[in-house]
C-alpha positions as CSV (number, residue, x, y, z in Angstrom):
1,X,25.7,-5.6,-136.2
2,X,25.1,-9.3,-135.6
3,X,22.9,-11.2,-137.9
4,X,19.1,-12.4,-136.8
5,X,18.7,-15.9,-136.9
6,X,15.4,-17.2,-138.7
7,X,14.1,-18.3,-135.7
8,X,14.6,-14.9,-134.2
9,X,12.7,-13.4,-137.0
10,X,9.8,-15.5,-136.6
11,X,9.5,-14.6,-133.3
12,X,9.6,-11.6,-133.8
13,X,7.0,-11.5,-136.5
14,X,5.3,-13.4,-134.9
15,X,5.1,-11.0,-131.4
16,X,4.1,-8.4,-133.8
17,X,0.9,-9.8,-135.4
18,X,-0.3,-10.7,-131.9
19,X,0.2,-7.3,-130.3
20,X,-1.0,-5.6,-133.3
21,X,-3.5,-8.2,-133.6
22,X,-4.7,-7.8,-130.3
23,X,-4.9,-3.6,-130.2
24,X,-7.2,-3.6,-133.5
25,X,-10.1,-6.2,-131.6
26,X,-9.7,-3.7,-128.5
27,X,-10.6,-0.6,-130.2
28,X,-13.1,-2.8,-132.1
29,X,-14.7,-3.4,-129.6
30,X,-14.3,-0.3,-127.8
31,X,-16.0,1.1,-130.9
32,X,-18.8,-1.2,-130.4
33,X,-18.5,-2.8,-133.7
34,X,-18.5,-7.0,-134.5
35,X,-15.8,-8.8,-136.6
36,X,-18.4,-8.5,-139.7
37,X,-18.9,-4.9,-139.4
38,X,-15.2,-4.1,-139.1
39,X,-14.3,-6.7,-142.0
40,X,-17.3,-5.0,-144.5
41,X,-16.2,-1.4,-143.8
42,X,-12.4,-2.1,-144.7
43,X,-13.5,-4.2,-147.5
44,X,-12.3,-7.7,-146.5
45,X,-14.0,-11.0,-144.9
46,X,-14.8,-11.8,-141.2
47,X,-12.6,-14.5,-141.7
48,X,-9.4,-12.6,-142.7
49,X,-10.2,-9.9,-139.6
50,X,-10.3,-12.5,-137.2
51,X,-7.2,-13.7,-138.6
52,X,-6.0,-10.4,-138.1
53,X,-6.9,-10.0,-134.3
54,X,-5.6,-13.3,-133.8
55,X,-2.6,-12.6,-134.9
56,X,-2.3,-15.4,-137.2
57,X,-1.6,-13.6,-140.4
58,X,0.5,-10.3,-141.0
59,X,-1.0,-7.8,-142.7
60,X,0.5,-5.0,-145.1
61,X,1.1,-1.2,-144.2
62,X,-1.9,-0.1,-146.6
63,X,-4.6,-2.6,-144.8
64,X,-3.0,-1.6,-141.4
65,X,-3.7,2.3,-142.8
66,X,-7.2,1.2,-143.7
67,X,-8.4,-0.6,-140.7
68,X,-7.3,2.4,-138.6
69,X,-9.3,5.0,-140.5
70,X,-11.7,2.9,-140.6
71,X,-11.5,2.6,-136.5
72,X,-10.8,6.4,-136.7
73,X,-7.5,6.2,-134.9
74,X,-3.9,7.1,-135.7
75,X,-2.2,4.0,-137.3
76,X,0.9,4.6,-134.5
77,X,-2.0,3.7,-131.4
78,X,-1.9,0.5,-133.1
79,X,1.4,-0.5,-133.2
């Protein structure tokens, strides 16, 4: 199996956090529910979501958990 290269990791990081970024402010907004609402119901900032849907930051399995039951939606129709 051939080894990733950093670069290759970043990207695909990277990739992730905007397509996962991207799904979250679609059934946001599907939802009918702003940046603030979203961020006060999963217990973080407006700032940190729009980092989120941005895809700016990664975020960890248990935050990905909570945002989709806060968005009532299976954690897989996110990824």
């Amino acid at each position: 199996m051939p080894d990733l290269s950093t670069d290759e990791i970043e990207r695909i990081k990277q990739s992730v956090a905007i397509k996962l970024g991207e799904n979250i402010k679609r059934v946001r907004k599907q939802r009918n529910l702003t940046q603030s609402e979203l961020a006060s119901m999963v217990l973080s900032d407006r700032q940190y979501l729009y980092k989120i849907e941005s895809g700016k930051v990664g975020i960890s399995v248990s935050k990905l958990y909570v945002i989709a039951a806060a968005l009532e939606i299976d954690v897989q129709d996110l990824l």
